[in-house]
N, C-alpha and C positions, 0 to 999 in steps of 0.2 A: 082634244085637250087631255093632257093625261092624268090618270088617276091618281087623287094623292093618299097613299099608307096613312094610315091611323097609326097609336104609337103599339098598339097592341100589336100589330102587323109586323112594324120596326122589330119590336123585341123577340119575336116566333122568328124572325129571317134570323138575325145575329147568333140567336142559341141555334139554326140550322146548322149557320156558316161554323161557330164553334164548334160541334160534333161531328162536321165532316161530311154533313147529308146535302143532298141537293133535291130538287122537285117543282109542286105547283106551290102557290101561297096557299092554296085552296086547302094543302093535305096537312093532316093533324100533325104538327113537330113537339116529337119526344124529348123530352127534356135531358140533357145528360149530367149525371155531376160529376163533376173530374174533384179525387181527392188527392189532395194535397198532402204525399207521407214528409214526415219532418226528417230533416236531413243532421245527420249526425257531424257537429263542427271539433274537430280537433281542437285542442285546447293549443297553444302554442308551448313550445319547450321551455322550461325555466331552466338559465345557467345555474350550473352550479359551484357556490363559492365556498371559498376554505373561511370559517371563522377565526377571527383576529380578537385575541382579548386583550384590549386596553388596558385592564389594571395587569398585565403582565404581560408586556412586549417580550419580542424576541432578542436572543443574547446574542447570536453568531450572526453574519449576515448569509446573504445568497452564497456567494464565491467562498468560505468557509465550509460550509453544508456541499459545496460541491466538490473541493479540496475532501474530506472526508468519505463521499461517495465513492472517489475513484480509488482512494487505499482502501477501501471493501470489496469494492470490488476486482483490485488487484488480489485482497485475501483470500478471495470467495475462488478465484481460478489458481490459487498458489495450493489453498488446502483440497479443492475437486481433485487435482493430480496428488497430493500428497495423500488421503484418503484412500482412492483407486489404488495407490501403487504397496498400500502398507495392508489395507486389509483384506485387497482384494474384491471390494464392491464398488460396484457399478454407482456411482450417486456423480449426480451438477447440483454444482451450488451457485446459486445467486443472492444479487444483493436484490432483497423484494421490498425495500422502504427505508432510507435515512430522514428521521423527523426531529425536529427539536420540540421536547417537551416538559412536563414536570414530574420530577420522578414518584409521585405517588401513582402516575398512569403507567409505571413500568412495574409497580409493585402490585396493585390490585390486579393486573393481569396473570401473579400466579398464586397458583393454590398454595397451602397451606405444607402440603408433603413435599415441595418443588425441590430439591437440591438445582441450587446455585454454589457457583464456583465463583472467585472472588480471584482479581489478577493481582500483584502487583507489578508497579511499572516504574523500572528506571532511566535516567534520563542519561544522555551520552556521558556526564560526568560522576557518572554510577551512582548518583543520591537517589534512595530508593524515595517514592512520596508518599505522604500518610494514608494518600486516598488514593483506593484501589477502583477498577473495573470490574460488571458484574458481566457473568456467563451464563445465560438460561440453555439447553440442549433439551430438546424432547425423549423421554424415557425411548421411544420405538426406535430413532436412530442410534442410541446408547447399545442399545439390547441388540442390534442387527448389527454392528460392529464387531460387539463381545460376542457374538455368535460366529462371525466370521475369523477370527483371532484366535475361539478355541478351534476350530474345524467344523464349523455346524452346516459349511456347505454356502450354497445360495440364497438361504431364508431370507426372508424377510420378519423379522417380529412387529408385529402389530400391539399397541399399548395404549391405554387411556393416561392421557396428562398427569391423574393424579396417584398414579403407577409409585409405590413404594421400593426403594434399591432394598436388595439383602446384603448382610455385610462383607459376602463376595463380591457383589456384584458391585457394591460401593469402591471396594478396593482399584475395581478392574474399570471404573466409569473412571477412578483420578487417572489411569494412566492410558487412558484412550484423550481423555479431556487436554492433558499434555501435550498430544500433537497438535489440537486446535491451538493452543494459546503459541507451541513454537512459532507458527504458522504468520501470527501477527506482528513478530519482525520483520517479515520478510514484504507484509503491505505494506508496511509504513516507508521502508527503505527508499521511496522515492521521493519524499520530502522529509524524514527524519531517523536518525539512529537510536530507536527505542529498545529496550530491553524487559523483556513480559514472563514472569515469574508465577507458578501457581503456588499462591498463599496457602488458602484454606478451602475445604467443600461447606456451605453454611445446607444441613436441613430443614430449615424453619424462616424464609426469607421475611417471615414480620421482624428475626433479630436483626437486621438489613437495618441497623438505622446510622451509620456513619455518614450517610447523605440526606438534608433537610428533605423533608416532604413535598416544601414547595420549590426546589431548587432547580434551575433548566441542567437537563442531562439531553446527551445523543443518544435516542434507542436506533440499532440499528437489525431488523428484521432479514436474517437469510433463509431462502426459500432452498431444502435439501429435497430433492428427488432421486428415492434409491428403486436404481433397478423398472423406473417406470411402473411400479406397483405402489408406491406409500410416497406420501408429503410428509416432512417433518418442518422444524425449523430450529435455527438457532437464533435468540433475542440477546442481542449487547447492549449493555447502557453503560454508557461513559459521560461523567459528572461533569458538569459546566467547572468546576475549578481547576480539574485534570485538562477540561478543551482548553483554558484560556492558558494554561501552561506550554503544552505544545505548540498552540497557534504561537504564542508568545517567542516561543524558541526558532519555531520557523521565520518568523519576519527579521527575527535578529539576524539568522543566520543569510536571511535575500542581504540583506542591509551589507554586510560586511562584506557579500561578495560583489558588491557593487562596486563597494570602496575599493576593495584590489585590482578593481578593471583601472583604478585610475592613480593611485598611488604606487610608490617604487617600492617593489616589495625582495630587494635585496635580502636588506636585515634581517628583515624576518624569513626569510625560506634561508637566511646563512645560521640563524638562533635556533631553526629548529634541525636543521641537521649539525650540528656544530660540533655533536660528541657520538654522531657517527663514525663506529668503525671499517678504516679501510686498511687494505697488507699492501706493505709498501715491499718494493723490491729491489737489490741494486745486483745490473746485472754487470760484471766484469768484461765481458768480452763474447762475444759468439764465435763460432771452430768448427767446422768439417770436417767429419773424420769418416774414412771409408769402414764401413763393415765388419772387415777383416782386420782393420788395426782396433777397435773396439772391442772383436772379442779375443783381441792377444794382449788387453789393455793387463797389467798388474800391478801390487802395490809396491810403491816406491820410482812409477814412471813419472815423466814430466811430459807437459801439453805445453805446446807453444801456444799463444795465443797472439803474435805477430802483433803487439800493442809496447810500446816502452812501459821501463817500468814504473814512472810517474803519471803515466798517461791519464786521463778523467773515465769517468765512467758512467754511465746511466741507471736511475732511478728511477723505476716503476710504480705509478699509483694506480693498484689494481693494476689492469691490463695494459695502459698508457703511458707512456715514457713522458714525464713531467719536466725531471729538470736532469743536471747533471754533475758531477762534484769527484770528488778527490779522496781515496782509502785514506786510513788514518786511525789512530792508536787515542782512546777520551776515559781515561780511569783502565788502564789498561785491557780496555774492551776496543774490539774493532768497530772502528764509525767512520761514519761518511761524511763529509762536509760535502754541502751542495753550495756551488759556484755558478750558477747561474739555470736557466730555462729551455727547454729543448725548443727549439727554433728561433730563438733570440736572435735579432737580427744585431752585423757587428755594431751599428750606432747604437743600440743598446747596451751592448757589452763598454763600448768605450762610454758611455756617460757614467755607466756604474762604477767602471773602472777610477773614473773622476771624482765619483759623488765617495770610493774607499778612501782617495788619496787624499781626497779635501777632512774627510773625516780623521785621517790618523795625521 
């Protein structure tokens, strides 16, 4: 009969069998403790979301905000080439952020010493608008410009933000500042014909108050890299009453071009050229003459022109032979009557002929 384990027995095998030993029951089993290190659990990732504030929803939608992105960054590669080619520096510009916000977030973001440039902006019917766009430039791309314009070479200047201009230097930032604003005609150009004028330099952007505090502006953040050695940037805010004007003008202008895919637009393409100038010409006859009889031509010769002498004549509109008509004496000045169409076929000529006869 076989022997039965006591539980003390049981328990000395199991902790053998756990530590991995083997033997008699007979032999002493060492106890082992396996410890347990704590395992380190990642937390899982939290998405990250944009805050939306309900007491002040947004003004422009998605497709507005993106309409706006692409003329920056049409600007951003119109002024990189126009920069490079005028002063001579190395700089890419991009668009690093179009946001819609409230303009006191474009204001507390500058200091106190900031010269801002102030745009104004007219609209293809030249009425200038009360309300201008703002210009922020970081003093080190100003100074690294103006250093490339006097001859300073390839520097780079390096500036803290709240870098005061001297009154040279103020002078020579307006007309460096000038090619950036020419610049934003030439963004907009592919949804609008805008005209952008530098008003004034403001030094003190807390007098910045023609735009509410709380009111939705476009800031738009370009990211300037000169030469691979320095970041600057340029900050635009442009006022939600300036956006909803433009936007406003562009949808008019989709609208109407709609309309003329689908109405007859005679009248109107004949109204608006209608006091256009063209040189009319009548020509009498055409003649071949050799060379030789040309340069024996003198005054008082006669040209045959192999034409009777009532014969019609043609009348040139611009380069084109229009119609055709008859010399003739109107206040004792020479005129032409026109008698008809160059290619008139005779069934035309004999209806017209009909519609004089019926008439007189």
């Amino acid at each position: 009969m076989a022997d039965v384990l006591s539980q003390d027995q049981i328990d000395a095998l199991l902790k053998s069998m756990a530590g991995g030993g083997g033997g008699d029951d007979s032999a002493p089993v060492e106890e082992t403790k396996i410890e347990e290190k704590p395992v380190a659990v990642k937390p899982a990732e939290e998405k990250k979301y944009n805050k939306y504030d309900f007491y002040s929803p947004r003004k422009f939608t998605k497709e507005r905000m993106k309409m706006l992105t692409s003329s920056f960054e049409n600007y951003a590669r119109i002024l990189t080439s126009q920069v490079n080619g005028i002063f001579r520096a190395m700089t890419d510009i991009t668009v690093l952020d179009v946001q819609e916000k409230r303009y006191y977030e474009y204001v507390n973001s500058l200091h106190e010493s900031d010269d801002v440039t102030l745009i104004d902006v007219a609209t293809p019917d030249g009425v200038k608008n009360n309300i201008a766009m703002y210009m922020y430039v970081t003093p080190g791309l100003i100074l690294t410009l103006i250093s490339h314009m006097l001859g300073g070479g390839d520097r780079v200047v390096h500036e803290d933000s709240d870098y005061r201009y001297s009154d040279v230097e103020r002078a020579l930032y307006r007309r460096v500042v000038k090619y950036f604003i020419q610049a934003l005609k030439d963004g907009f150009s592919n949804y609008i014909n805008l005209d952008f004028q530098l008003a004034r330099v403001e030094s003190n952007p807390s007098m910045l108050q023609d735009v509410g505090l709380d009111e939705a502006v476009a800031i738009i953040h370009l990211n300037v890299d000169v030469a691979g050695l320095a970041v600057e940037k340029i900050r635009i805010c442009m006022p939600g009453t300036l956006l909803e004007l433009i936007f406003y003008m562009i949808d008019s202008r989709k609208h109407i071009a709609k309309g003329f895919a689908y109405q007859d637009n005679k009248d109107i393409i004949l109204e608006n050229i209608r006091y256009s100038q063209l040189p009319v010409t009548a020509e009498l006859a055409k003649v071949q003459l050799n060379l030789n009889d040309i340069y024996r031509l003198q005054v008082g010769d006669i040209i045959d022109l192999n034409k009777p002498e009532n014969s019609s004549i043609s009348l040139y509109v611009g380069r084109q032979a229009w119609f055709t008509g008859r010399m003739g004496v109107s206040k004792k000045n020479l005129a032409v009557q026109i008698e008809g169409m160059v290619g008139q076929s005779s069934e035309d000529e004999e209806v017209e002929e009909l519609l004089q006869a019926s008439a007189e």
